[in-house]
C-alpha positions, 0 to 999 in steps of 0.5 A: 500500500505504500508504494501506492502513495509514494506514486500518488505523490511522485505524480503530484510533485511532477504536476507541481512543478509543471504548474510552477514553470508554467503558470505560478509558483505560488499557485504550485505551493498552493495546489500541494498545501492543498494535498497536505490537507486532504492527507491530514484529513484522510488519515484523521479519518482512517484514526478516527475509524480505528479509535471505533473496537467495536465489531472491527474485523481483524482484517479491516483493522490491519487496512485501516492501521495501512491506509492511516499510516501510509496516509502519514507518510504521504502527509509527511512527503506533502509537508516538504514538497510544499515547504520546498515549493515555498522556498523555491517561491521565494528564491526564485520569485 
């Protein structure tokens, strides 16, 4: 499940800087701010599921503790494209 969410990130960070060359830097900073989020929020919802033992399958609790923990990990890669693009915003203007 992991690598899934390392190739929804490589292709997120491609299209970001396309959107950086070719448009805006700011607006490529936004767009993953944008993925940051929606990561966070995604894996609190995945936390949230699992805070929930009642009449939890085994195996649904395993899908869940993968998708919440490759969730953090996309998170954590989302933070530092998103601080990388802001650098590359204010260096480059």
């Amino acid at each position: 499940m992991l690598f899934f969410y390392e190739l929804v990130f490589v292709v997120v960070a491609i299209a970001a800087v396309f959107i950086g060359e070719v448009w805006s830097r700011l607006a490529a900073f936004l767009f993953l701010m944008a993925w940051f989020l929606l990561a966070a929020l995604a894996q609190a919802s995945f936390g949230a599921r699992l805070a929930v033992t009642q009449g939890l399958p085994d195996d649904d609790r395993r899908f869940f503790t993968d998708a919440r923990d490759g969730l953090r990990h996309l998170r954590l890669l989302f933070g530092l494209a998103a601080a990388a693009a802001l650098v590359w915003r204010l260096l480059a203007g």
